[in-house]
DRENMIZA-713547 format. One record per atom (N, C-alpha, C): residue number from 1; x, y, z; residue in one letter; chain; atom name. Coordinates in steps of 0.001 Angstrom, whole numbers, plus 500000, padded with zeros to 6 digits. Example, Ala and Ser with C-alpha at 12.3 -4.5 7.8 and 13.67 -1.06 7.14 Angstrom:
2
[1,[513190,494310,507800],A,A,N] [1,[512300,495500,507800],A,A,CA] [1,[513200,496700,507800],A,A,C] [2,[512850,497750,507080],S,A,N] [2,[513670,498940,507140],S,A,CA] [2,[512900,500030,507870],S,A,C] 
This chain:
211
[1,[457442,458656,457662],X,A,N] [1,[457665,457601,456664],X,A,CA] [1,[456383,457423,455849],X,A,C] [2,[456402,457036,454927],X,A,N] [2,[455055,457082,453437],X,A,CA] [2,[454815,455868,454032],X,A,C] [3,[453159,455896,454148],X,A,N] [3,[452888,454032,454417],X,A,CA] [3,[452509,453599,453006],X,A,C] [4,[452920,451805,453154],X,A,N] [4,[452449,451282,452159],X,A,CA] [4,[451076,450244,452241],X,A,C] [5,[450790,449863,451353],X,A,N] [5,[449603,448939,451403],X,A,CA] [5,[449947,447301,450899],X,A,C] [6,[449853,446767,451147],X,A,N] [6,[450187,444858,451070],X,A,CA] [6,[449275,444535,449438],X,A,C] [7,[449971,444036,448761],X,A,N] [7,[448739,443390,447679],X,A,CA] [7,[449060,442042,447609],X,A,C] [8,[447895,441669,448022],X,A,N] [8,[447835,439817,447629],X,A,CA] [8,[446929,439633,446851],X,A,C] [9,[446698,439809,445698],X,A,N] [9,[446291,439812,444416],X,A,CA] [9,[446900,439757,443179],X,A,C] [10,[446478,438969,442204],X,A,N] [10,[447360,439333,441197],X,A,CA] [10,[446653,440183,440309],X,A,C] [11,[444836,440077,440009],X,A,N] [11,[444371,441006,439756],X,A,CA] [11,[444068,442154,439968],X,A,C] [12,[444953,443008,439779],X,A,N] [12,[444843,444855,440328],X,A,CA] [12,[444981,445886,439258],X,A,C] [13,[444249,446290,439409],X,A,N] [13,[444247,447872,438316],X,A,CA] [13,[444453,448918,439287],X,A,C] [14,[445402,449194,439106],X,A,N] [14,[445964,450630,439771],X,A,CA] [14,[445393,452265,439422],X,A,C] [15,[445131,452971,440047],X,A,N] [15,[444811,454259,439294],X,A,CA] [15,[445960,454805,439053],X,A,C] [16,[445210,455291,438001],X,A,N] [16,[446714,456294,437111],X,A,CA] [16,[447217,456720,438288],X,A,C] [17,[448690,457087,437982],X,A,N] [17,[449946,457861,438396],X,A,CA] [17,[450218,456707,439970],X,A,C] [18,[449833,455976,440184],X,A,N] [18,[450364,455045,441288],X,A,CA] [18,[451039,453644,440713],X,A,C] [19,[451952,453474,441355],X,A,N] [19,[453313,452091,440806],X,A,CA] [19,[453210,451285,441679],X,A,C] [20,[453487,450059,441248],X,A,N] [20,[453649,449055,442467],X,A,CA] [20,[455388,449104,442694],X,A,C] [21,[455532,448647,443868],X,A,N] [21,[456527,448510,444741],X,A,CA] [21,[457113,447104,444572],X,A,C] [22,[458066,447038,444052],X,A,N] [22,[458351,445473,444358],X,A,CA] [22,[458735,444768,445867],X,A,C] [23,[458964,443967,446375],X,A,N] [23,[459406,443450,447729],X,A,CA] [23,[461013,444125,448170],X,A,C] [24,[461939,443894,446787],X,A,N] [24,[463115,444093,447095],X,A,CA] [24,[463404,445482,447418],X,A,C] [25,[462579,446268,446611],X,A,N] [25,[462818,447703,446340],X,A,CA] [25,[461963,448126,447791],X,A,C] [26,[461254,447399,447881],X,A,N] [26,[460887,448421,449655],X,A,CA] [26,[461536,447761,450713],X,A,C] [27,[462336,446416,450504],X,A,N] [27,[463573,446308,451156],X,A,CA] [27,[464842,447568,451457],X,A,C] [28,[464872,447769,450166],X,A,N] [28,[465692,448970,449975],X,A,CA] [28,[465306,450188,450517],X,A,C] [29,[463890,450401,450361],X,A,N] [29,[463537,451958,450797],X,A,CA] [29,[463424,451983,452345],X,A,C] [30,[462600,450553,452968],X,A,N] [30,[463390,450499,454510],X,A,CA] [30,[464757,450851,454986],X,A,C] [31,[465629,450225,454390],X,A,N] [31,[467097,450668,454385],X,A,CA] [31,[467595,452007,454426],X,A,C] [32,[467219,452483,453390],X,A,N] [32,[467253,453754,453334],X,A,CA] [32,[466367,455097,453940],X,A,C] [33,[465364,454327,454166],X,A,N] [33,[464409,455816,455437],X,A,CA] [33,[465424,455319,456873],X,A,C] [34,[465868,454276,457174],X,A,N] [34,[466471,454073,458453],X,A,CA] [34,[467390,454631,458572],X,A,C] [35,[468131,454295,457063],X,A,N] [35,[469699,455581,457238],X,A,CA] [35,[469445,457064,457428],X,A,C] [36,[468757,457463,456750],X,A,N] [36,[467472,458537,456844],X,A,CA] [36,[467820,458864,458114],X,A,C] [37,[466579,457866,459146],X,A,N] [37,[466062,458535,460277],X,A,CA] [37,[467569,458318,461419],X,A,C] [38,[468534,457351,460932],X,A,N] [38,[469664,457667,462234],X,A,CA] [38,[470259,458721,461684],X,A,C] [39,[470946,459278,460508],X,A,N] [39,[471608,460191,460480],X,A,CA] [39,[470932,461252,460799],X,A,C] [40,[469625,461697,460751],X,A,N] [40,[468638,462451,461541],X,A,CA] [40,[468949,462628,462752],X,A,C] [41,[468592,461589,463598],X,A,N] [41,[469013,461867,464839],X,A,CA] [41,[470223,461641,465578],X,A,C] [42,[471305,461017,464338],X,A,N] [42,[472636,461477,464709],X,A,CA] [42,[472928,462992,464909],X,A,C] [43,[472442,463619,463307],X,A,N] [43,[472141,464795,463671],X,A,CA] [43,[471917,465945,464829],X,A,C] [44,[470646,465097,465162],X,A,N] [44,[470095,466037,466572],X,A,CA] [44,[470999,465802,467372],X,A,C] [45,[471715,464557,467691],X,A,N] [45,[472491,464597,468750],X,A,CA] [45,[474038,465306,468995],X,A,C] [46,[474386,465219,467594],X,A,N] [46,[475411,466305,467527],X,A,CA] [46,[475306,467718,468068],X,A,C] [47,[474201,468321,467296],X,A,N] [47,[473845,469141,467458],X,A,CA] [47,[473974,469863,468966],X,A,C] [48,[472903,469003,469740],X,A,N] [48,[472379,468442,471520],X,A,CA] [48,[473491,468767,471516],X,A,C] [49,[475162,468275,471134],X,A,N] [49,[476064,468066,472089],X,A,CA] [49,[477000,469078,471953],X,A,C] [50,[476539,469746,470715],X,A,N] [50,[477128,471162,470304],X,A,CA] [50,[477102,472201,470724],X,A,C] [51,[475715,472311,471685],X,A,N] [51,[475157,472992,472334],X,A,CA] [51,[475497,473183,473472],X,A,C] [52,[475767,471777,474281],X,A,N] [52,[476037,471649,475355],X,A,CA] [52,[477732,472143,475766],X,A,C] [53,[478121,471560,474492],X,A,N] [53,[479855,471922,474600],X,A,CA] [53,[479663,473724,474497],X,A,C] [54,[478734,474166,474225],X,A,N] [54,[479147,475733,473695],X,A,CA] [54,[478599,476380,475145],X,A,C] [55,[477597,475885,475477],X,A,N] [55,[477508,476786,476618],X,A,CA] [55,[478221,476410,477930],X,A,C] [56,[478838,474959,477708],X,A,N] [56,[479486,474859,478719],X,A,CA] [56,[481216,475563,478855],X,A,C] [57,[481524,476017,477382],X,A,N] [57,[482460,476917,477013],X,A,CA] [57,[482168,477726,477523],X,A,C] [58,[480860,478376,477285],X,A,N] [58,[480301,479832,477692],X,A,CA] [58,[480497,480243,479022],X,A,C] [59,[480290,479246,479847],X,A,N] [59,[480385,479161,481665],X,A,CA] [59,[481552,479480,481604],X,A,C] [60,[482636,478935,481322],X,A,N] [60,[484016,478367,481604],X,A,CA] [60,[484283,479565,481343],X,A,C] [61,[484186,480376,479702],X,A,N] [61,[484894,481307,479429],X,A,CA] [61,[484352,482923,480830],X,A,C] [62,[483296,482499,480950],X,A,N] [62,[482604,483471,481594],X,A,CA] [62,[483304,483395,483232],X,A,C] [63,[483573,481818,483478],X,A,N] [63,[484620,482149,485049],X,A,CA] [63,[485664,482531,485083],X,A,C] [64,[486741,482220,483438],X,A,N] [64,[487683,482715,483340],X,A,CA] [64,[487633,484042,482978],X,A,C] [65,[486601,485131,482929],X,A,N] [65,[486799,486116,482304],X,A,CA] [65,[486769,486587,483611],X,A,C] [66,[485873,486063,484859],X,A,N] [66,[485514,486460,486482],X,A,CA] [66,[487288,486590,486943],X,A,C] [67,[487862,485235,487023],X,A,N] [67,[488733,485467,487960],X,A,CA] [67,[490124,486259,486843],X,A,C] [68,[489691,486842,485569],X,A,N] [68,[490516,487538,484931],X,A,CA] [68,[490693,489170,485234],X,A,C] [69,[489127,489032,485449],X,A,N] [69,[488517,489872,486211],X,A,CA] [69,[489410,490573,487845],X,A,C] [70,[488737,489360,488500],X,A,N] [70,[489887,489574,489701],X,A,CA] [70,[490960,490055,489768],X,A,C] [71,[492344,489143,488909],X,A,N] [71,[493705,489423,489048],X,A,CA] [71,[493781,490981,488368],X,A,C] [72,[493123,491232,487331],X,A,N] [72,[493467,492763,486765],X,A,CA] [72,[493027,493648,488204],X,A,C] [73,[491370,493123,488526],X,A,N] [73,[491252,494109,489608],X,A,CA] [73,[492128,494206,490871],X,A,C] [74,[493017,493074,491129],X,A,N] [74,[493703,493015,492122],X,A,CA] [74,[494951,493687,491899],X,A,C] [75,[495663,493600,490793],X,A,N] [75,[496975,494311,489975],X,A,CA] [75,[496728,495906,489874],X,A,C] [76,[494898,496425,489625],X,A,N] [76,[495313,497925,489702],X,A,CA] [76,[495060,498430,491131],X,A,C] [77,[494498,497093,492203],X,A,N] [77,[494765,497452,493687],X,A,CA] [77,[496300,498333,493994],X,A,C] [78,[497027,497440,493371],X,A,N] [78,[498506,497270,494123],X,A,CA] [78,[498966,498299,493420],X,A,C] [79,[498534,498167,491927],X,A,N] [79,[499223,499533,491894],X,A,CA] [79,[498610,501276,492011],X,A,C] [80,[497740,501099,492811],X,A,N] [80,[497078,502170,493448],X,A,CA] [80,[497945,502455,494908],X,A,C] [81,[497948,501292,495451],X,A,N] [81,[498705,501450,496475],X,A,CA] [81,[499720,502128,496463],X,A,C] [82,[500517,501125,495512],X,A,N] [82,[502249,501742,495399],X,A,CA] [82,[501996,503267,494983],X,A,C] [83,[501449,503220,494168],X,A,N] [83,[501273,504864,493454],X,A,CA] [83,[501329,505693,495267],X,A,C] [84,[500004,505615,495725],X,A,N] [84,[499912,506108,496929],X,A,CA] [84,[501050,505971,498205],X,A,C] [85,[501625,505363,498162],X,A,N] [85,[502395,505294,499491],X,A,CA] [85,[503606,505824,498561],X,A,C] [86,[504215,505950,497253],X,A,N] [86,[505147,506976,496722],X,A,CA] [86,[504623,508378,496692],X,A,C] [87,[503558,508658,496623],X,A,N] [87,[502791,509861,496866],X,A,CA] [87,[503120,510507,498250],X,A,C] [88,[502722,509386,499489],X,A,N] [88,[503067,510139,500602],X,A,CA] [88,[504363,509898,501036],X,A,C] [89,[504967,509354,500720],X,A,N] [89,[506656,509372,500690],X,A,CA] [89,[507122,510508,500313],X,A,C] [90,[506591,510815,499682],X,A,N] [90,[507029,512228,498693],X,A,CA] [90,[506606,513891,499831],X,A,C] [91,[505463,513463,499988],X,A,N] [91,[504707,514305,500872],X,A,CA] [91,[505625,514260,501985],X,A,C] [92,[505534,513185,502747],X,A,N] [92,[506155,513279,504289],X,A,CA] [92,[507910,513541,504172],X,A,C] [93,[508332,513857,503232],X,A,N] [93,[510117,514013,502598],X,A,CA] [93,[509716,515409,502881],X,A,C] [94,[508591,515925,502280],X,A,N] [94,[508571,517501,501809],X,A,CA] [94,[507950,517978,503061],X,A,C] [95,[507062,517527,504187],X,A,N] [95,[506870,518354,505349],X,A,CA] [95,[507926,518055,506312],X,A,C] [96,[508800,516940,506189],X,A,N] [96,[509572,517260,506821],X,A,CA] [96,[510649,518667,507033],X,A,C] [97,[510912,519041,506063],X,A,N] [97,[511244,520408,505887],X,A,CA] [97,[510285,521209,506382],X,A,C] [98,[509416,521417,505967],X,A,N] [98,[508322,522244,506526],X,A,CA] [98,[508176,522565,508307],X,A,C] [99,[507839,521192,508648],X,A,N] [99,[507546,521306,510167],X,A,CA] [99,[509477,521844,510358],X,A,C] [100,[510423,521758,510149],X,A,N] [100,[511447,521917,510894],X,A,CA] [100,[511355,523753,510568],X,A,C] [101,[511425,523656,509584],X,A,N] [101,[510932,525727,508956],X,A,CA] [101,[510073,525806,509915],X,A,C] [102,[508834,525225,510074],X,A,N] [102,[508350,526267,510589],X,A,CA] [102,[509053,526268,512439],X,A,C] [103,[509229,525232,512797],X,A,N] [103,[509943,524870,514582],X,A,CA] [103,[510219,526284,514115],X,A,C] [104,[511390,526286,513641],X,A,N] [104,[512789,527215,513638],X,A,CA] [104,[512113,528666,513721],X,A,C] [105,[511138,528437,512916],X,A,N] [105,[510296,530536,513048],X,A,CA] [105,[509830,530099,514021],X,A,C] [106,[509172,529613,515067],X,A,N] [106,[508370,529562,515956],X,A,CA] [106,[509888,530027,517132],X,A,C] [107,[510167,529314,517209],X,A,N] [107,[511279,529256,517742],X,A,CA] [107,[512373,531028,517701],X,A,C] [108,[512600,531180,516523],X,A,N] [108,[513213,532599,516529],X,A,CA] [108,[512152,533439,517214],X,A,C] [109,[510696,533380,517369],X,A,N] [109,[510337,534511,518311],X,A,CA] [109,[510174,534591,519822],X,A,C] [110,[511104,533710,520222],X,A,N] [110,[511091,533809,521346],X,A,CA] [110,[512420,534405,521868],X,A,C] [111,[512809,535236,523093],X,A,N] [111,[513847,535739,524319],X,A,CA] [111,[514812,534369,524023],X,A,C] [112,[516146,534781,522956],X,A,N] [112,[517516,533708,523392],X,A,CA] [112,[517634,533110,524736],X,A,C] [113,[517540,534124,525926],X,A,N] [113,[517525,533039,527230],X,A,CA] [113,[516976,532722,527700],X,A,C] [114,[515771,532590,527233],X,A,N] [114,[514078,531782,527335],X,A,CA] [114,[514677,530550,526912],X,A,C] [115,[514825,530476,525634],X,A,N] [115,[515263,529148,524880],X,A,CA] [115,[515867,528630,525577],X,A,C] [116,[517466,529205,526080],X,A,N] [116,[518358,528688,527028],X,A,CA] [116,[518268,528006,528104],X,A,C] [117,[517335,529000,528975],X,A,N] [117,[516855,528578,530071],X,A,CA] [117,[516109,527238,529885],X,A,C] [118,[515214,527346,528966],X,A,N] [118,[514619,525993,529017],X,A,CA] [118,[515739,524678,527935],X,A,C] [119,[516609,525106,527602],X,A,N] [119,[517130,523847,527029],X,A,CA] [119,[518151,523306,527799],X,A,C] [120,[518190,524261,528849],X,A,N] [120,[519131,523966,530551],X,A,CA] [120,[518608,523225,531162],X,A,C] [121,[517048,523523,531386],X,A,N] [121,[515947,522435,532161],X,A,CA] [121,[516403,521482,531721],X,A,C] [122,[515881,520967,530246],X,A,N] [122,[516074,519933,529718],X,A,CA] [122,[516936,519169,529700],X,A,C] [123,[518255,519956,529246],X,A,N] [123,[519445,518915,529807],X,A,CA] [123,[519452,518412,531308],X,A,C] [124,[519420,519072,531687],X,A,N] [124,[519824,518909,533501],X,A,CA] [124,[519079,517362,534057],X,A,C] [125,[518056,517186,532628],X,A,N] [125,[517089,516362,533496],X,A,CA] [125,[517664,514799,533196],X,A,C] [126,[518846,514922,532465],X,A,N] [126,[519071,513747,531277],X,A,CA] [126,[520834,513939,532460],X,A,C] [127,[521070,514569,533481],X,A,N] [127,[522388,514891,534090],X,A,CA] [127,[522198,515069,535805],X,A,C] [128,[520662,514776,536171],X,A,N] [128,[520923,515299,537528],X,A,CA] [128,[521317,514763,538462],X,A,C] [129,[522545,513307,537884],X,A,N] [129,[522749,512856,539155],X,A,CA] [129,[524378,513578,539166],X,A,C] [130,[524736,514360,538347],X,A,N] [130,[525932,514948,538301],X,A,CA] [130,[525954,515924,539455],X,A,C] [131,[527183,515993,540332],X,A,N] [131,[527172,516577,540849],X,A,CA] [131,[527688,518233,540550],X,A,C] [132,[528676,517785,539903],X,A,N] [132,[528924,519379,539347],X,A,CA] [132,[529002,519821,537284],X,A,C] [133,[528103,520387,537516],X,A,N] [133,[527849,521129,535713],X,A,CA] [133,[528601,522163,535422],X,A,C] [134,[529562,521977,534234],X,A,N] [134,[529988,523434,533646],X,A,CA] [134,[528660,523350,532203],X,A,C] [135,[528456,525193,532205],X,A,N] [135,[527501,524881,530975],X,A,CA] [135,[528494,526423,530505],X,A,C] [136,[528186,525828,529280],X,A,N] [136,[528686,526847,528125],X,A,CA] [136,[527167,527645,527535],X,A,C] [137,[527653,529006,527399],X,A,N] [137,[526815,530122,526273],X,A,CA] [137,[527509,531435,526034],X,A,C] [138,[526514,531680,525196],X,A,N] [138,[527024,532781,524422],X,A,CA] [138,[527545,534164,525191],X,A,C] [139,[528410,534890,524849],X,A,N] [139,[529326,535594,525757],X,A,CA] [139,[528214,536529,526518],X,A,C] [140,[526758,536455,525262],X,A,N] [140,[526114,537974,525652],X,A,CA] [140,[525055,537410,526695],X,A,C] [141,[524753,536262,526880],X,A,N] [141,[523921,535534,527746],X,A,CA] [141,[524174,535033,529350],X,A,C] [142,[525826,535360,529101],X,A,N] [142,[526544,534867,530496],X,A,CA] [142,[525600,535205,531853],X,A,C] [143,[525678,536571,532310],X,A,N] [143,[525116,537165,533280],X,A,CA] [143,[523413,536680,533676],X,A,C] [144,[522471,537022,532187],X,A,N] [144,[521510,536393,532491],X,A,CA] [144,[521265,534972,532531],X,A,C] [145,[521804,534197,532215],X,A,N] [145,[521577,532734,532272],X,A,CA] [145,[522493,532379,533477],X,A,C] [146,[522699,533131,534292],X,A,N] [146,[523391,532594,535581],X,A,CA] [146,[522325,532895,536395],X,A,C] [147,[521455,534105,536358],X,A,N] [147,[520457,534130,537098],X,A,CA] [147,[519239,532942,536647],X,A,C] [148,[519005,533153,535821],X,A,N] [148,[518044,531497,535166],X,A,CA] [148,[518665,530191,536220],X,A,C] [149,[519588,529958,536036],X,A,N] [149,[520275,529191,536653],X,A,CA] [149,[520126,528662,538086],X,A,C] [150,[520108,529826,538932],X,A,N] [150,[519747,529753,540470],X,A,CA] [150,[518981,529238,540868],X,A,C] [151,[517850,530170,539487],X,A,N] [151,[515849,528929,540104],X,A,CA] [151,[515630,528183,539723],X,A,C] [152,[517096,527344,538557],X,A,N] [152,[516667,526083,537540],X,A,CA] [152,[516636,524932,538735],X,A,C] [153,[517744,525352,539619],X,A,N] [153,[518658,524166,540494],X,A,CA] [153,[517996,524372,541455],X,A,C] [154,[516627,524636,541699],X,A,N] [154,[515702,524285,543130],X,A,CA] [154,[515245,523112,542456],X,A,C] [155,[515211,522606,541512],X,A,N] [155,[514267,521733,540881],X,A,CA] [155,[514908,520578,541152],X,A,C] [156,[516572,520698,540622],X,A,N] [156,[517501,519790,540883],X,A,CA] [156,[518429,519440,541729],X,A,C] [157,[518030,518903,542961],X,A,N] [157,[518593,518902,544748],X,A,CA] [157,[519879,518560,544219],X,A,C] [158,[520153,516886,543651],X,A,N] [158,[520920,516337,542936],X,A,CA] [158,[522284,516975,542612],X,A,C] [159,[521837,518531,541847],X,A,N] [159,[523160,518811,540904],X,A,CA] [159,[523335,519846,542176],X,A,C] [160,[524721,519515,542584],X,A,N] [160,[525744,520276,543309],X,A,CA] [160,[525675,521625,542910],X,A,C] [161,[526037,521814,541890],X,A,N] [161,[526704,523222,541182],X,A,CA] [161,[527105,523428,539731],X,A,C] [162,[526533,524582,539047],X,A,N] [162,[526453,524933,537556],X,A,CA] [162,[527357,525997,537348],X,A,C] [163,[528334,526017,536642],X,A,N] [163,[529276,526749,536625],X,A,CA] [163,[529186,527263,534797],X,A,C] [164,[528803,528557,535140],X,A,N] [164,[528117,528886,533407],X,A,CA] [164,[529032,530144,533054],X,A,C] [165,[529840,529578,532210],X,A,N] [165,[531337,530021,531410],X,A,CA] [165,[530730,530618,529541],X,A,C] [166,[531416,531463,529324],X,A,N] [166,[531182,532174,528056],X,A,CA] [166,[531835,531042,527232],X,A,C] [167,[531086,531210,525670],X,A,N] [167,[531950,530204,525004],X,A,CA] [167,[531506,531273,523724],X,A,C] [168,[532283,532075,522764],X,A,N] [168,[531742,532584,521579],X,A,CA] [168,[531931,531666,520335],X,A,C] [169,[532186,530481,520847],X,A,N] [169,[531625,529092,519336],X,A,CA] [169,[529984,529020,519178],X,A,C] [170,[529293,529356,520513],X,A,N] [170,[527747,529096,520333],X,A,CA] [170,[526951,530491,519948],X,A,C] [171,[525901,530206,519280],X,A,N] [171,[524773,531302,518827],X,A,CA] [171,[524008,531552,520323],X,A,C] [172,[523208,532695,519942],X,A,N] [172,[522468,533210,520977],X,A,CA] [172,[521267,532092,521321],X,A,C] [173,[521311,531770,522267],X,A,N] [173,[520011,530291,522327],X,A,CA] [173,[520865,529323,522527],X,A,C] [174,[522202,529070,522275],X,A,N] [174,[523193,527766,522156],X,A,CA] [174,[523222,527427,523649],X,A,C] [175,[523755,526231,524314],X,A,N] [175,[524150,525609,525620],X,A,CA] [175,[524750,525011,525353],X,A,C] [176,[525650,524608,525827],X,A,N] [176,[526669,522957,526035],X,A,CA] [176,[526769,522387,527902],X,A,C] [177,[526415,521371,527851],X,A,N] [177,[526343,520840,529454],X,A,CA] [177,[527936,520171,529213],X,A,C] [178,[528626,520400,529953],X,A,N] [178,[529954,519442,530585],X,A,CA] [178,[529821,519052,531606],X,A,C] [179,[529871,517419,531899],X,A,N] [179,[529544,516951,532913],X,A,CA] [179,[530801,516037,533011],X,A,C] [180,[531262,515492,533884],X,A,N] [180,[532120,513920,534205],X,A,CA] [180,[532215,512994,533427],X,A,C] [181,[530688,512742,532951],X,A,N] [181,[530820,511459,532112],X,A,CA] [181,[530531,511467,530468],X,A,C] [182,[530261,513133,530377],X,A,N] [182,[530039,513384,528891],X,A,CA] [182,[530076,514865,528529],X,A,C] [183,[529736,514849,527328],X,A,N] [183,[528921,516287,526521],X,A,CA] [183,[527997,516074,526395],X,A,C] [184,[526895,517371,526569],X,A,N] [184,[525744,517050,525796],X,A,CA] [184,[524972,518513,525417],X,A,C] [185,[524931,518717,523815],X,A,N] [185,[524740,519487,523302],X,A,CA] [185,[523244,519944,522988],X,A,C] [186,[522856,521006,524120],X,A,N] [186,[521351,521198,524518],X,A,CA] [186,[521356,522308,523361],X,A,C] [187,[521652,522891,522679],X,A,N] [187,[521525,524210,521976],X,A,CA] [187,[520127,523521,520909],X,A,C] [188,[519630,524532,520709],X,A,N] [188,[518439,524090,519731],X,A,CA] [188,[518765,524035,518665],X,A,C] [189,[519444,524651,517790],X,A,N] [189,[520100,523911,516391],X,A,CA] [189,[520769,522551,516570],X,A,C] [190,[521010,522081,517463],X,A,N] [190,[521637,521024,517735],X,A,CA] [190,[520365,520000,517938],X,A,C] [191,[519176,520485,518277],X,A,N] [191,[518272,519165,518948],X,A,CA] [191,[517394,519322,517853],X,A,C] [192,[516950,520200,516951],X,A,N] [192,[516470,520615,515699],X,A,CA] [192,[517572,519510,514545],X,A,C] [193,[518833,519333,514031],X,A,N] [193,[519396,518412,513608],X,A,CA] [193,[519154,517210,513832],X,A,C] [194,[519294,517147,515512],X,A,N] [194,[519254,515856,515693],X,A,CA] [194,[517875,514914,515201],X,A,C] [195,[516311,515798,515341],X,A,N] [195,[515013,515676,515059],X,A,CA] [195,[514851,515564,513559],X,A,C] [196,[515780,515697,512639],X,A,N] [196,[516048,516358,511462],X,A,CA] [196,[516601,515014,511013],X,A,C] [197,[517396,514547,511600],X,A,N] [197,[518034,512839,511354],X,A,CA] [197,[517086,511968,511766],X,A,C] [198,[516666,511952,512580],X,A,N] [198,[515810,511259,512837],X,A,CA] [198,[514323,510821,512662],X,A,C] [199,[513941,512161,511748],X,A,N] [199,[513224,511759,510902],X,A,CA] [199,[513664,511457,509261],X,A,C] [200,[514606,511966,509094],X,A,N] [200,[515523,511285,507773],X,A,CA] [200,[515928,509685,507757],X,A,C] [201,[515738,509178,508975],X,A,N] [201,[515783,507868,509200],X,A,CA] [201,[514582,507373,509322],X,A,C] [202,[513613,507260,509521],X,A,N] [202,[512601,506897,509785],X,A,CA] [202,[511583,506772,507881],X,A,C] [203,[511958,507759,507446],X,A,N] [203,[511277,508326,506135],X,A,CA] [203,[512267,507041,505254],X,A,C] [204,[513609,507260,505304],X,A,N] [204,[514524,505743,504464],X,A,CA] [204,[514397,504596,504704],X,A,C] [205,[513566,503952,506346],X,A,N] [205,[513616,502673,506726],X,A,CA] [205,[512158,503207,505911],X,A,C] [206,[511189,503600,506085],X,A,N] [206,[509651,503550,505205],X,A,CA] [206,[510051,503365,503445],X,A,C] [207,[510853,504308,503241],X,A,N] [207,[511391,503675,501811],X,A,CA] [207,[512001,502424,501146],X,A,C] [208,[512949,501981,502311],X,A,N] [208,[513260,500587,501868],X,A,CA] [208,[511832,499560,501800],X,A,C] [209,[511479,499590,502997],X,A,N] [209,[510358,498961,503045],X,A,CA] [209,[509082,498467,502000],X,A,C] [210,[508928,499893,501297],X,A,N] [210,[508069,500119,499982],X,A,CA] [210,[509038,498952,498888],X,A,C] [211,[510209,499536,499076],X,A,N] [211,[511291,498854,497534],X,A,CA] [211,[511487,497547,497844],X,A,C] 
């Protein structure tokens, strides 16, 4: 603010280029440096609060950009996932074939009444309180799978007697157990199917599951 000086005089000679002030008129110029100095620091305070609102935007926008952050990063979680578990869906559809291809070659290099023999074990073990077994095979297997037979049933005190009849419905490797209280179809294309469903079930309950 310009200071002023008081005159209580009436005799004054002023130096050039200086005016006197009347009372009213520096009434007025008080008035007006005051409007002055509040809109000044109305000013600043706007300002102050302009500031404050902007960076407190700035935070805000900056947590919302965090947890915007998040949900995208969490959305290409899931869909990484899904991607991946349709990936191995896909995969475990396609070795399922595979592992059964390859059983099946593993499997063709072995002695038909190797196979037999052991898919006789196997049944017998799911039958040994039967006392008497008819088993079915192939016409050309008859003879030897009766001898298989003799040393199967030291194993099984249980089974009375195996009565092993030609059947030309079965392949070389085929069995059928007839027992009292059932069938049961030991042939390895038959337990190869059955392994074959049962993982075809297992792979569709994993699919629903995903959907």
């Amino acid at each position: 603010m310009v200071s002023f000086v008081e005159i209580k005089t009436d005799n004054l000679q002023l130096a050039p280029g200086l005016k006197v002030l009347k009372a009213k008129d520096y009434v007025s110029y008080l008035d007006s440096q005051y409007l002055v100095d509040a809109a000044q620091s109305k000013a600043e305070s706007i300002i102050a609060e302009a500031r404050d609102a902007f960076e407190l935007e700035k935070q805000r926008g900056y947590q919302d950009g965090l947890e915007k952050a998040k949900v995208e990063h969490a959305e290409t979680m899931l869909a990484t996932l899904s991607r991946c578990n349709e990936y191995y869906l896909q995969v475990e559809e396609k070795m399922t074939g595979v592992v059964l291809d390859a059983v099946r070659k593993i499997i063709s290099s072995f002695d038909d009444v190797d196979i037999t023999a052991s898919a006789v074990r196997e049944a017998l073990q799911l039958v040994s309180n039967q006392k008497q077994v008819i088993l079915h095979v192939h016409p050309d297997q008859v003879t030897e799978v009766r001898e298989r037979v003799s040393s199967i049933l030291s194993d099984f005190p249980e089974v009375g007697y195996v009565e092993v009849i030609s059947d030309a419905r079965l392949k070389h490797g085929g069995c059928i157990l007839e027992t009292e209280v059932g069938i049961i179809d030991a042939s390895i294309d038959g337990q190869l199917q059955a392994l074959k469903q049962a993982m075809a079930k297992q792979l569709s309950e994993r699919q629903q599951i995903q959907s």
